[in-house]
Every structure is written in C-alpha cells, then in structure tokens.
C-alpha positions in Angstrom: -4.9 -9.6 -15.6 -7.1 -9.2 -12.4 -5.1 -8.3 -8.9 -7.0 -8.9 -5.5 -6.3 -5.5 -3.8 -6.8 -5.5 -0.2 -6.0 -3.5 2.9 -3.5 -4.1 5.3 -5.0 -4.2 9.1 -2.5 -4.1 12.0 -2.8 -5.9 15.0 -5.5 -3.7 16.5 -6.9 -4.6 13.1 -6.6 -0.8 12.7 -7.0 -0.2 8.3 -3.8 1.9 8.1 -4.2 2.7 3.8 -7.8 3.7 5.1 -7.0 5.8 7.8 -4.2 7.6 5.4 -6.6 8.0 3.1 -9.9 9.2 4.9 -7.2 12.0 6.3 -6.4 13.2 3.1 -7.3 16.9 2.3 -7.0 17.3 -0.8 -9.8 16.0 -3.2 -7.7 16.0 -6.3 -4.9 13.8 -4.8 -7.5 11.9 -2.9 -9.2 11.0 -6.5 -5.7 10.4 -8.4 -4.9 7.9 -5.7 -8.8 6.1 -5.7 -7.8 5.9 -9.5 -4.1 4.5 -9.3 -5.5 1.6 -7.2 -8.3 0.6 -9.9 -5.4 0.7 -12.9 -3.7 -1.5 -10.4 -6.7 -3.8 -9.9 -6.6 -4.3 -13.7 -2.9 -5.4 -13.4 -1.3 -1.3 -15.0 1.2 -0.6 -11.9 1.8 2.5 -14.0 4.8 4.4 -12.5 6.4 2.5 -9.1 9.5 1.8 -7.9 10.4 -1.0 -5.5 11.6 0.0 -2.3 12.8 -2.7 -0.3 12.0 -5.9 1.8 9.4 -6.8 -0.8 7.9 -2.9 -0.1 7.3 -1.4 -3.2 6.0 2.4 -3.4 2.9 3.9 -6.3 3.7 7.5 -7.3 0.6 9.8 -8.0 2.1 13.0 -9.4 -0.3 15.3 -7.7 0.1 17.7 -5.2 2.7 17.0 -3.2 3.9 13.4 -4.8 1.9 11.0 -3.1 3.3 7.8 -2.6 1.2 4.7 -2.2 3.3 1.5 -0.5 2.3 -2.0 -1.1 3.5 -5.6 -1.1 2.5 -8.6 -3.5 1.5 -11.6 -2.1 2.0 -14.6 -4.2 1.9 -12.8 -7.0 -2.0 -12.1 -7.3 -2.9 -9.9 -4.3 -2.0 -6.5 -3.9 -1.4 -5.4 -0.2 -1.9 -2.1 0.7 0.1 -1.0 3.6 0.1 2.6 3.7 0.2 5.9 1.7 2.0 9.6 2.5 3.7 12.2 0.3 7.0 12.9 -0.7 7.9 14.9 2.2 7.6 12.2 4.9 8.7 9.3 2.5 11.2 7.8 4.7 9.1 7.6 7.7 6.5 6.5 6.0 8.8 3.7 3.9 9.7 2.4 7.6 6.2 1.9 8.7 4.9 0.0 5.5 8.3 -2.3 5.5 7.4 -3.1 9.3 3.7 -4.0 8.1 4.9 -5.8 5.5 7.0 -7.8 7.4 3.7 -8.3 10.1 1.2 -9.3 7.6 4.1 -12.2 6.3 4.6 -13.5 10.3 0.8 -13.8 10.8 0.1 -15.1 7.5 3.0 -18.0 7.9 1.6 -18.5 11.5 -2.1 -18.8 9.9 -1.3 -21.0 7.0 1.3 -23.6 10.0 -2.3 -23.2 12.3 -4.6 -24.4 9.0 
C-alpha cells in the first residue's frame, strides 16, 4: 500500500518537518529518519505510537530518540508536522497537535470555498 507523504507548511507557508530536519546535526539520525519516511511511503509505520488529537509520533532509535510527528489525512496521506528528540517531546507534541489542528481548519475552509 502506497501513502502520499507530504509536508506540513504553516501559515507563513514556512516547511516546519523541513526546517527540523535541514537543522539536524547528526548525519546518522538525519539518514535513519530520511529512511523511516520511505518505509512509511510504502505503508511499514514500523514502531509509532499515537499521541493525541489525531497526532501520532515515528520513533527512530538513534541518537537521542528522535521522534517524527504526523497526522493521516483520510487515510491515504501522510502529514508531516514536525520532528525533535526525546528530550523536548512535549514541546514539541504541542506544536505538531496545533499544526495539526491548522492544516484540518484550512483544509475544511478550502474544500467549503471549492
């Protein structure tokens, strides 16, 4: 089974997942996650967990536990709203539930405007 992956853009059409992930330091994390996002283009979630508010979270056991956070959109696109580590996991939890929840307000406004 074949999953749309995209990238969640705020606003300011700013590419969060991107921005998290051109920051990251570490090459072998960087590649573990670039991997984890192909098995999930190919439908293998591998190890998640779901959050909450339709957040769920990837976790690359790398370094230091990188989280990926992401939301499914009708069931056949993938979302991706963000990424951090372990240490900052509730912070960044908060911010990809409040994209979430802005991707599903302009999409329902989109789809009323169609």
């Amino acid at each position: 089974m074949e999953l749309e992956v995209r990238h969640y853009r705020s606003r300011a059409g700013r590419d969060v997942y991107q921005e998290w992930m051109d920051g990251l330091r570490d090459p072998r994390g960087k590649v573990a996650v670039m991997r984890r996002v192909v098995r999930v283009e190919r439908g293998n979630f591998g190890d998640h967990a779901t959050c909450r508010d339709g957040v769920s979270e990837l976790r690359v056991d790398v370094g230091p536990g990188y989280r990926v956070y992401f939301g499914l959109d009708r069931g056949a696109v993938v979302l991706l709203l963000g990424g951090g580590d372990k240490s900052s996991q509730r912070r960044d939890l908060d911010r990809a539930v409040d994209a979430w929840r802005d991707y599903q307000r302009r999409t329902e406004h989109d789809e009323a405007m169609a």
